[in-house]
Backbone bond lengths (Angstrom), bond angles and torsions (degrees), N, CA, C in turn:
res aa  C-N    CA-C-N  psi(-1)  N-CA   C-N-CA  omega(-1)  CA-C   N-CA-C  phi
1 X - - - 1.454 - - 1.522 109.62 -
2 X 1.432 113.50 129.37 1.675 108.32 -171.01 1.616 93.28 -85.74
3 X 1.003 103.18 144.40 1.916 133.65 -174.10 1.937 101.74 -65.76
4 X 0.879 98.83 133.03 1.766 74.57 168.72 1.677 92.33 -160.44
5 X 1.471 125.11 143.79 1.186 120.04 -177.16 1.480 110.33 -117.55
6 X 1.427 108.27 145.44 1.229 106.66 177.30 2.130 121.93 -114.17
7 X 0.688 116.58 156.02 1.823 107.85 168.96 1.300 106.80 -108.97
8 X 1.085 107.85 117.70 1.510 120.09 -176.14 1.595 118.83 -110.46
9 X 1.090 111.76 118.08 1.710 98.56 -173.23 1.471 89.96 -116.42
10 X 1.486 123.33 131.59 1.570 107.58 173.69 1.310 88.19 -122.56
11 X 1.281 86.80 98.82 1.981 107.95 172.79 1.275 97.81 -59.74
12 X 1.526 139.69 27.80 1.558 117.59 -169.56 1.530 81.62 -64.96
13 X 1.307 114.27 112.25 1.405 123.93 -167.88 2.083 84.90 -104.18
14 X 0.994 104.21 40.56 1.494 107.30 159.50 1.157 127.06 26.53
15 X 1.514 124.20 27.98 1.930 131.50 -161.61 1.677 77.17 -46.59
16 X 1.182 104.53 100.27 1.727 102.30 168.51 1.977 111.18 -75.68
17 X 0.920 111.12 108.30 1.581 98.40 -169.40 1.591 97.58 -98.89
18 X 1.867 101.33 154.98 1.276 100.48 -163.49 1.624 85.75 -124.01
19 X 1.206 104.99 169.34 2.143 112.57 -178.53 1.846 82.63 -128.87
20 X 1.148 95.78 123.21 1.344 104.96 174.01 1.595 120.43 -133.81
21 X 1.331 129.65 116.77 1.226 146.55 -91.51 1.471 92.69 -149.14
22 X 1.191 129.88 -13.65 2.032 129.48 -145.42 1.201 90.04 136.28
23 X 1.416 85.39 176.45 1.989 125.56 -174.74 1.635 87.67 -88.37
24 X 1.421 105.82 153.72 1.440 114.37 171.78 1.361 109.94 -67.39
25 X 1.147 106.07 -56.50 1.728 106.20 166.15 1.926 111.64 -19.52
26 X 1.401 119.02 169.28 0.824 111.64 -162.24 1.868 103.93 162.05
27 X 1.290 120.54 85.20 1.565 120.11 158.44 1.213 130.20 -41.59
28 X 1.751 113.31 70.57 0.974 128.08 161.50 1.734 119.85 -163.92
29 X 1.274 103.99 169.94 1.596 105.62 -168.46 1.637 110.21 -105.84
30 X 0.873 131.58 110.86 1.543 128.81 179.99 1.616 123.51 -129.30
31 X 1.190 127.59 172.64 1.644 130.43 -176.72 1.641 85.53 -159.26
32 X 1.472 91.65 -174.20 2.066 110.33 -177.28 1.429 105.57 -65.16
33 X 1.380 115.21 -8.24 1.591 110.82 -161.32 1.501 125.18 -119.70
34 X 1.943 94.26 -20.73 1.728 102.38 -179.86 1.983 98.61 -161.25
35 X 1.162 91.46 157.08 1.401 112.96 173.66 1.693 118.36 -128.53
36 X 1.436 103.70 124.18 1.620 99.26 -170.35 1.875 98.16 -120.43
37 X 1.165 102.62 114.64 1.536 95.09 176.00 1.787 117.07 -88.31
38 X 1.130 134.36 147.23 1.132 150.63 174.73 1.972 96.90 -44.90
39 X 1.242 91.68 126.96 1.298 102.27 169.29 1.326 128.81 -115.14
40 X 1.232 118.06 88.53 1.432 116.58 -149.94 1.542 102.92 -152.11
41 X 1.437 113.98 151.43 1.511 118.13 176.81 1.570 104.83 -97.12
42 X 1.120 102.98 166.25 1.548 87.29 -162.28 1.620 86.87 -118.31
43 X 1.521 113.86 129.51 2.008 119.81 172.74 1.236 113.60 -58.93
44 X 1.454 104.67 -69.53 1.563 103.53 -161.06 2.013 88.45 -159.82
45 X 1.388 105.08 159.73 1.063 122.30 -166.63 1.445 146.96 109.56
46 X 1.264 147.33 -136.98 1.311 124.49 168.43 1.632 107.22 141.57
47 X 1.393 128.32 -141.70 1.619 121.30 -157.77 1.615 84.71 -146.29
48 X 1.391 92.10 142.89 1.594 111.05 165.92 1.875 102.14 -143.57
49 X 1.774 89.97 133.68 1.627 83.40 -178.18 1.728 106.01 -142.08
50 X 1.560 104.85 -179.22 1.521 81.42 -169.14 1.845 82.09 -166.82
51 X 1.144 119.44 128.48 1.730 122.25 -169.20 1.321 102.37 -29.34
52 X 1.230 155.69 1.57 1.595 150.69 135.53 1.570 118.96 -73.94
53 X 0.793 127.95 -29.95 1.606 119.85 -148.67 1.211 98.32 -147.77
54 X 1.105 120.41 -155.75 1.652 143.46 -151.16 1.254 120.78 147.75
55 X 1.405 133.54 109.16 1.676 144.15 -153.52 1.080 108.47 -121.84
56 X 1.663 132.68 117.47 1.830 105.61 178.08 1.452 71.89 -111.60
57 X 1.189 106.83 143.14 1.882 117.27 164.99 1.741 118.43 -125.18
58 X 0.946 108.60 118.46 1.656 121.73 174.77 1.338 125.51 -120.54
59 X 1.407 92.21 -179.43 1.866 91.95 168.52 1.836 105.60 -173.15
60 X 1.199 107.68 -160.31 1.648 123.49 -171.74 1.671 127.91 98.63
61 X 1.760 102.66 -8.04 1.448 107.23 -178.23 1.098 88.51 -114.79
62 X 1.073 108.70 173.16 1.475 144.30 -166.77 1.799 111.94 -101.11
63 X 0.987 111.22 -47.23 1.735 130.83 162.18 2.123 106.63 -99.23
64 X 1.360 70.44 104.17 1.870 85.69 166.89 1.326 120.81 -145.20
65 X 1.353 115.89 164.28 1.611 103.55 -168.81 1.879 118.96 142.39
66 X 0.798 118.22 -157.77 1.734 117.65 169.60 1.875 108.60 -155.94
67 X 1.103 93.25 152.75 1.118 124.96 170.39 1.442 138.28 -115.83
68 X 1.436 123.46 150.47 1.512 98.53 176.94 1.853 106.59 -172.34
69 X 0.686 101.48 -170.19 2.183 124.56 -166.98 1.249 135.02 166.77
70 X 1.307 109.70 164.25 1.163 82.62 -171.83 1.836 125.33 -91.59
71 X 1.331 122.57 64.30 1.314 134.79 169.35 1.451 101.11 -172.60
72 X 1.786 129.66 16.05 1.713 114.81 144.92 1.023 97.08 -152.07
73 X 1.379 108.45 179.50 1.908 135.86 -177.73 1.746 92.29 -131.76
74 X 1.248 97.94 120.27 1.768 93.83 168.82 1.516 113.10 -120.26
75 X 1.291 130.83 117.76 1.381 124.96 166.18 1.549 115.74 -94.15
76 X 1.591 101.80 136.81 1.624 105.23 171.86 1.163 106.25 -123.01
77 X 1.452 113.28 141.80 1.324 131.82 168.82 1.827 129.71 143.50
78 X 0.757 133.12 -140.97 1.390 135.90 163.25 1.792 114.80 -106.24
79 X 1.256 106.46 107.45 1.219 107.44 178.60 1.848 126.33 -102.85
80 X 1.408 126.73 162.81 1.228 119.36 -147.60 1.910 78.53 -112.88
81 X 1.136 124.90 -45.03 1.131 121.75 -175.28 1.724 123.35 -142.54
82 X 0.905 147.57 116.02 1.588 150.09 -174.58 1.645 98.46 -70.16
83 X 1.329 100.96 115.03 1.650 113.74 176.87 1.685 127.19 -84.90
84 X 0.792 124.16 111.66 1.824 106.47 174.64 1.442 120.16 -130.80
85 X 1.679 112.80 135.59 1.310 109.84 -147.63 1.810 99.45 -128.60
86 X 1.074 120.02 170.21 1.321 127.99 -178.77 1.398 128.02 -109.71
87 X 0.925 156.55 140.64 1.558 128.33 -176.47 2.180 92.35 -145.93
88 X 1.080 110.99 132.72 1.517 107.31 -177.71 2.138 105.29 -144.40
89 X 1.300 98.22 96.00 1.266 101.04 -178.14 2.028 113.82 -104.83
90 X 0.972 87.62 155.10 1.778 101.23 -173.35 2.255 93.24 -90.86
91 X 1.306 112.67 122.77 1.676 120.14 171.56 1.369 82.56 -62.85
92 X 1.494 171.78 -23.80 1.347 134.88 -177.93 1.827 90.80 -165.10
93 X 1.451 108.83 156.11 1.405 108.40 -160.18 1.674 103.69 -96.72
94 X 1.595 122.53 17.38 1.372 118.84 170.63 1.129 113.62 -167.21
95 X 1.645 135.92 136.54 1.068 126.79 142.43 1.676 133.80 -119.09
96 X 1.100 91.67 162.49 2.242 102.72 -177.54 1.263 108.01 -136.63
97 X 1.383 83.97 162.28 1.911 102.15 171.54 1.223 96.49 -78.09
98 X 1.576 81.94 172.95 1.609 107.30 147.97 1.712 121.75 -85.76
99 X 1.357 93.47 -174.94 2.013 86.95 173.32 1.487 99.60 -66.57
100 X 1.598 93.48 129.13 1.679 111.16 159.58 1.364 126.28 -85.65
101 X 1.531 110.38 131.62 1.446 108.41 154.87 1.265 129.61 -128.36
102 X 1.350 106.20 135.56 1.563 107.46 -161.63 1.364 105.13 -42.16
103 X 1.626 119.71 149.91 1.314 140.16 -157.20 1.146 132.77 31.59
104 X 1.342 110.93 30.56 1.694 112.25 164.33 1.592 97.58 -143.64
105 X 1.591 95.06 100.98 1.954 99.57 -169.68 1.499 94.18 -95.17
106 X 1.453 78.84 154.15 1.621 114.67 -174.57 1.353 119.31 -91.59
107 X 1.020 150.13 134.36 1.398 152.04 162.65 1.746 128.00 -94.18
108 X 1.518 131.51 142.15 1.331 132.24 -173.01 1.881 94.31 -133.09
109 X 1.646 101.91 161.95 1.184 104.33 154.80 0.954 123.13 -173.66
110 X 1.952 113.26 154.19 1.363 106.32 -138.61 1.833 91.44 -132.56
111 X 1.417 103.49 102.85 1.685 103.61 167.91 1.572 124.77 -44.96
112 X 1.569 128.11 136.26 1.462 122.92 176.37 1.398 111.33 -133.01
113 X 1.243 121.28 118.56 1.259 117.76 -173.61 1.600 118.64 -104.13
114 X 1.053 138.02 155.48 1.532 141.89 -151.08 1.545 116.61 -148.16
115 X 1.240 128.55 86.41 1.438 125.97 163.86 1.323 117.76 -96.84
116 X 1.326 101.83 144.72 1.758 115.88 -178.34 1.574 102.67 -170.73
117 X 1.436 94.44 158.61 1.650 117.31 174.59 1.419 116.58 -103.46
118 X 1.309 115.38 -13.45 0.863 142.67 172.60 1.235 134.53 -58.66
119 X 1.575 135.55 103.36 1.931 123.22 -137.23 1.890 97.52 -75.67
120 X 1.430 119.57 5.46 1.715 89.57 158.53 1.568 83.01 -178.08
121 X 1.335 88.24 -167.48 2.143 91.33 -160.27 1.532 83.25 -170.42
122 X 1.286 100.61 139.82 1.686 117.33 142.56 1.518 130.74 -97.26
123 X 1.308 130.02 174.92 1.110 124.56 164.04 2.115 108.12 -139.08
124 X 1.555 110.85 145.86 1.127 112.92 -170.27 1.512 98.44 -130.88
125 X 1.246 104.75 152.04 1.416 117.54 174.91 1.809 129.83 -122.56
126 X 1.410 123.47 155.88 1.222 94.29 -179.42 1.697 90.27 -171.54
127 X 1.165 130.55 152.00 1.317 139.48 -175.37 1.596 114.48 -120.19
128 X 1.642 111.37 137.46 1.437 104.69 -177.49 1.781 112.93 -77.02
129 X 0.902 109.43 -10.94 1.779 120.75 -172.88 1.612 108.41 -159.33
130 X 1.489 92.25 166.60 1.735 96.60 154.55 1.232 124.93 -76.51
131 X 0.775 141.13 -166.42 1.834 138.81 175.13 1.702 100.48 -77.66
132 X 1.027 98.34 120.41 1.894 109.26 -166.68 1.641 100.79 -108.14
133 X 1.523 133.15 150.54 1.005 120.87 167.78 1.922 92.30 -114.78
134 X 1.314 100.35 -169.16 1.599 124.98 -175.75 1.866 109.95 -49.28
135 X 1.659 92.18 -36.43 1.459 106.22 178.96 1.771 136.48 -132.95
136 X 1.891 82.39 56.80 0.879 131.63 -147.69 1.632 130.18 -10.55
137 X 1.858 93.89 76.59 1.860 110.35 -162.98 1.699 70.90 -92.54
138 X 1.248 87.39 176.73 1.878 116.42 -174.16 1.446 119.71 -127.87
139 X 1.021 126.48 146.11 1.248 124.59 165.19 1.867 99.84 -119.14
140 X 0.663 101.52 132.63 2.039 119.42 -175.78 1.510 93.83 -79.92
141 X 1.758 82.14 162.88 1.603 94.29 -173.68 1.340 100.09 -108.23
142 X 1.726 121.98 158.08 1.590 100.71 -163.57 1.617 111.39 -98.63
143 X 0.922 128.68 179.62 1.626 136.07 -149.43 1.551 93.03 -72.10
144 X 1.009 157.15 -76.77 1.160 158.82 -151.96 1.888 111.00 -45.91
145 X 1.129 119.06 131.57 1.431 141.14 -170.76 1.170 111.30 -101.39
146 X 1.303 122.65 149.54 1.742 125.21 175.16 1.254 99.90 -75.18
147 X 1.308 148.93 -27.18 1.582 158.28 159.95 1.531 98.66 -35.64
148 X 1.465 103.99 -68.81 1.356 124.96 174.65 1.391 127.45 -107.34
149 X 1.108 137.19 86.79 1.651 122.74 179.33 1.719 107.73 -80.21
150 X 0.977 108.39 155.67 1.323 128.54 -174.42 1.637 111.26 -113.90
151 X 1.240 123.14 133.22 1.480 133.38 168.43 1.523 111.43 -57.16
152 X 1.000 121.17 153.09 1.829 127.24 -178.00 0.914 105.46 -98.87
153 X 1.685 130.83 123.80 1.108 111.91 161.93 1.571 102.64 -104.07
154 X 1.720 116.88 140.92 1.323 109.64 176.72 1.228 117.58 -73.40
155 X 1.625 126.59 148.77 1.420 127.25 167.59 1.734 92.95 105.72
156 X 1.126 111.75 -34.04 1.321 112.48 -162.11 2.003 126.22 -113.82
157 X 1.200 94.00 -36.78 1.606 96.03 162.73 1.669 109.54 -100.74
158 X 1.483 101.20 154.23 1.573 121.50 -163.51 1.688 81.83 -125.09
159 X 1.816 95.83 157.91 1.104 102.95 154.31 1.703 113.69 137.24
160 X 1.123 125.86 -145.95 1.331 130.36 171.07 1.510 99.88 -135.57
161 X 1.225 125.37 139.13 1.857 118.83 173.99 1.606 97.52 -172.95
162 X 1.505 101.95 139.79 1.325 131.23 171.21 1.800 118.48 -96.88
163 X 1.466 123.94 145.80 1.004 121.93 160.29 1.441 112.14 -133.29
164 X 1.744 131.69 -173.21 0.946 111.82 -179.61 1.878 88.99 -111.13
165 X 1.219 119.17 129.88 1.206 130.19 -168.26 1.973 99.58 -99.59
166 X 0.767 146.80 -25.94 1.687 141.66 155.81 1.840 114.65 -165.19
167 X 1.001 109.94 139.98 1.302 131.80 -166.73 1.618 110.83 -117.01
168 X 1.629 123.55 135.66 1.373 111.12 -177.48 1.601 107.67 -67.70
169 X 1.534 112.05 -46.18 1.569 119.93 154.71 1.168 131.16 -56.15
170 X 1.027 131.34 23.00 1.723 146.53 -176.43 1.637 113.96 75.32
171 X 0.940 123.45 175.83 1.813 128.28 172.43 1.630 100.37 -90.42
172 X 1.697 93.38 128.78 1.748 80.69 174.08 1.529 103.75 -70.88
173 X 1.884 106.74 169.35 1.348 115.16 175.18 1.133 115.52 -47.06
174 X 1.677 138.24 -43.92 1.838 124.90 -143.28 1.688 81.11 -87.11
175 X 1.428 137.90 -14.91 1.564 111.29 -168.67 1.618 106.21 -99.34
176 X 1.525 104.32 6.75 1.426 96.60 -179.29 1.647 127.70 -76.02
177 X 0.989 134.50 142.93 1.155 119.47 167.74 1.792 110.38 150.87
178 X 1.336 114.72 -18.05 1.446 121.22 -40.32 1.535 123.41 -80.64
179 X 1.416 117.40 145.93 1.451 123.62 175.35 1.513 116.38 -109.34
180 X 1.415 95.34 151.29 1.539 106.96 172.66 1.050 137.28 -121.63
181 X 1.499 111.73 167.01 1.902 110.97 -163.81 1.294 86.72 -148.89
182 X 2.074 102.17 144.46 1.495 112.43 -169.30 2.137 102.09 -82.88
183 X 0.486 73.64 -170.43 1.647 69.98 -178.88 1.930 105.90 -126.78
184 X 1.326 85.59 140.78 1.834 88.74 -158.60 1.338 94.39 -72.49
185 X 1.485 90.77 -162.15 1.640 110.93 -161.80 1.899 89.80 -110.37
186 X 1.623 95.31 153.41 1.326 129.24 -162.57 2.021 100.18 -52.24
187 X 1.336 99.44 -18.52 1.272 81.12 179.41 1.833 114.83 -101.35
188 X 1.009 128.98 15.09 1.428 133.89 -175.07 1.578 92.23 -158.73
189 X 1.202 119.05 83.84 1.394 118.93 146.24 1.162 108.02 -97.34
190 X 1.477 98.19 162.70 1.792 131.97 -134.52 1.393 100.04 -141.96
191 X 1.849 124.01 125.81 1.550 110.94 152.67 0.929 115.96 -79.05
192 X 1.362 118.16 147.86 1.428 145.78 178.10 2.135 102.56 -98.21
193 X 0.812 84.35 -45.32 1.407 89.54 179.60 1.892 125.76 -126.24
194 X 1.678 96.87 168.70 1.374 74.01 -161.85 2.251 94.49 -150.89
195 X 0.464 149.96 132.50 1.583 157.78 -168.89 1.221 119.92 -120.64
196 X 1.393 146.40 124.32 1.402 158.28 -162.77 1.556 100.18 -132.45
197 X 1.346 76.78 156.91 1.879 82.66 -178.48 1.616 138.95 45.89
198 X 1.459 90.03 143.40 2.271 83.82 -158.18 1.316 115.20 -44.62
199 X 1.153 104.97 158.58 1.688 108.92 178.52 1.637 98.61 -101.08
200 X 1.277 126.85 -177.29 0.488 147.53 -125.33 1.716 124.36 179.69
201 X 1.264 115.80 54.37 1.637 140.89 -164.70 2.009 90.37 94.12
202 X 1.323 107.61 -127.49 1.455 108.20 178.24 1.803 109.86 -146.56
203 X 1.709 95.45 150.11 0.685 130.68 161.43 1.627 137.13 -35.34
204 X 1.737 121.85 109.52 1.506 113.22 -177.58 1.477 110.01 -123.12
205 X 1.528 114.58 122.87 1.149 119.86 179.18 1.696 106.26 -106.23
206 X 0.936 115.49 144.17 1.483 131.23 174.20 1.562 128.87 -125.55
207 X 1.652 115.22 91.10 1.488 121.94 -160.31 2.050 82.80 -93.90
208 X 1.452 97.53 146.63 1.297 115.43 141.62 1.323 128.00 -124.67
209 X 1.814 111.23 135.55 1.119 124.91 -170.35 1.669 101.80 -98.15
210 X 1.763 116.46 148.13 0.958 108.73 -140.24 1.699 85.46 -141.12
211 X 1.162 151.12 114.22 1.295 145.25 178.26 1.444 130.82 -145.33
212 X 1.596 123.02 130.13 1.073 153.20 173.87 1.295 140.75 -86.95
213 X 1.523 163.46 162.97 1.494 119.82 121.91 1.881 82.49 -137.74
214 X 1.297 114.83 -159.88 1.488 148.77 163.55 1.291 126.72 -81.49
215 X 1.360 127.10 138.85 1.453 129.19 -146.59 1.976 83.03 -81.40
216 X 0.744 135.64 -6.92 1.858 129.02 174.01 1.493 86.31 -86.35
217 X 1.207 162.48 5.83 1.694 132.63 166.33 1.661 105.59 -67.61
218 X 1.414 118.54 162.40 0.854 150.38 -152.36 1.973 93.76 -96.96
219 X 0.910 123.29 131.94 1.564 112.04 175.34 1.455 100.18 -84.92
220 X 1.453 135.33 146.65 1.487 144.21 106.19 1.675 106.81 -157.52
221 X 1.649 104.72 -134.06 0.886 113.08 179.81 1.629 126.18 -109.59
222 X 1.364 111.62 114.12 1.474 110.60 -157.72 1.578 105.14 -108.70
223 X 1.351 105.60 136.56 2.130 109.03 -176.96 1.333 111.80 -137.27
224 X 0.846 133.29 158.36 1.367 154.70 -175.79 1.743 116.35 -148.79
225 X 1.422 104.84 153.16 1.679 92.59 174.44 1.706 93.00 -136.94
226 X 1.780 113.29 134.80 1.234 131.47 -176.04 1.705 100.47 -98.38
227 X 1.076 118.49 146.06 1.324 124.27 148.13 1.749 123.12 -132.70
228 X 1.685 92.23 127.77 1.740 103.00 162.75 1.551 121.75 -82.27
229 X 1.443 82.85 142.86 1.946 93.40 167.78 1.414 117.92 -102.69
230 X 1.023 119.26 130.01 1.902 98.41 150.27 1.156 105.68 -132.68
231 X 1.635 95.39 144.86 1.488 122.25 -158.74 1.939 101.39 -127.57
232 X 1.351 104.82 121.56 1.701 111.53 -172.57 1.585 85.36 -79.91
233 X 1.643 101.89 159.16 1.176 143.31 -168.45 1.722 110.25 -121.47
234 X 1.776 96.86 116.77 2.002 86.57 -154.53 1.717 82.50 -70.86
């Protein structure tokens, strides 16, 4: 097999996108095990906002106000609505290989962290292309599905593929082993993962990207850009 190397940068420069829902804050009391929301009628008051800010204003108690530390947010008072928000950031905004050579694949990985008040959250993934170079050759994504991930065999599968490599909530079963699934296209993204029950400070997910191709690829520099969702769970 003739050797041929490639430079691969997979800018999946991760536009990690976040759905944000409310202020993290949130009138209520919770731990890993229960959530108690404020039970209260609300007098008079309500929200005023303005592309900076966001105001919920109330009244009728006697003790009102906020609180906080570093492991809670406490609101007192009469509230008009209980807010819960999502927050999903990427530990660094890109990763790449090293120089590739056909049949000895390379691996990257890219930390994702996840805060919410919110008692569970998913996360979905989805890619605008395959790994494209300047003149626009491809590298394919490899057969295995987030439905289904597939085990790697080295020497032998090509491609681009993600798994979830450690979870603060454990790795679910189908990615253990570990197996991988290519990540779809920009118009049907897919969760890969999925979280129940309150958290508890935040959340660290850890995907590894896993890549190959065939001594016929094209050498340069090939990129793609991925984006995550996270989506709260009422």
């Amino acid at each position: 097999m003739r050797s041929k190397s490639l430079l691969l940068i997979l800018a999946v420069s991760l536009g990690i996108a976040s759905i944000f829902a409310g202020q993290v804050e949130a009138a209520r009391f919770s731990s890993t095990s229960y959530v108690i929301d404020a039970s209260v009628a609300n007098g008079f008051g309500g929200q005023d906002a303005s592309s900076n800010y966001k105001l919920v204003g109330s009244g009728g108690e006697s003790v009102v106000g906020g609180a906080a530390s570093t492991s809670y947010k406490i609101g007192m008072g009469y509230t008009a609505q209980l807010l819960t928000s999502i927050q999903v950031n990427a530990q660094q905004p890109s990763i790449s290989f090293p120089t590739l050579t056909p049949g000895i694949p390379k691996t990257s990985t890219l930390g994702v962290t996840v805060q919410t008040d919110a008692p569970g959250y998913s996360l979905s993934i989805s890619q605008d292309r395959d790994l494209t170079d300047a003149s626009s050759h491809t590298i394919p994504k490899i057969a295995g599905t987030i439905s289904s991930p597939a085990a790697w065999a080295d020497g032998t599968t090509t491609g681009l593929g993600f798994t979830i490599a450690s979870a603060t909530a454990g790795v679910p079963a189908k990615w253990s082993g570990p197996k991988y699934a290519a990540m779809p296209d920009s118009g049907s993204p897919t969760v890969f993962y999925t979280r129940t029950g309150q958290l508890s400070g935040s959340d660290t997910i850890s995907l590894s990207y896993k890549l190959d191709v065939t001594s016929s690829q094209v050498s340069g520099g090939y990129s793609n850009t991925a984006v995550i969702t996270g989506t709260m769970t009422p």
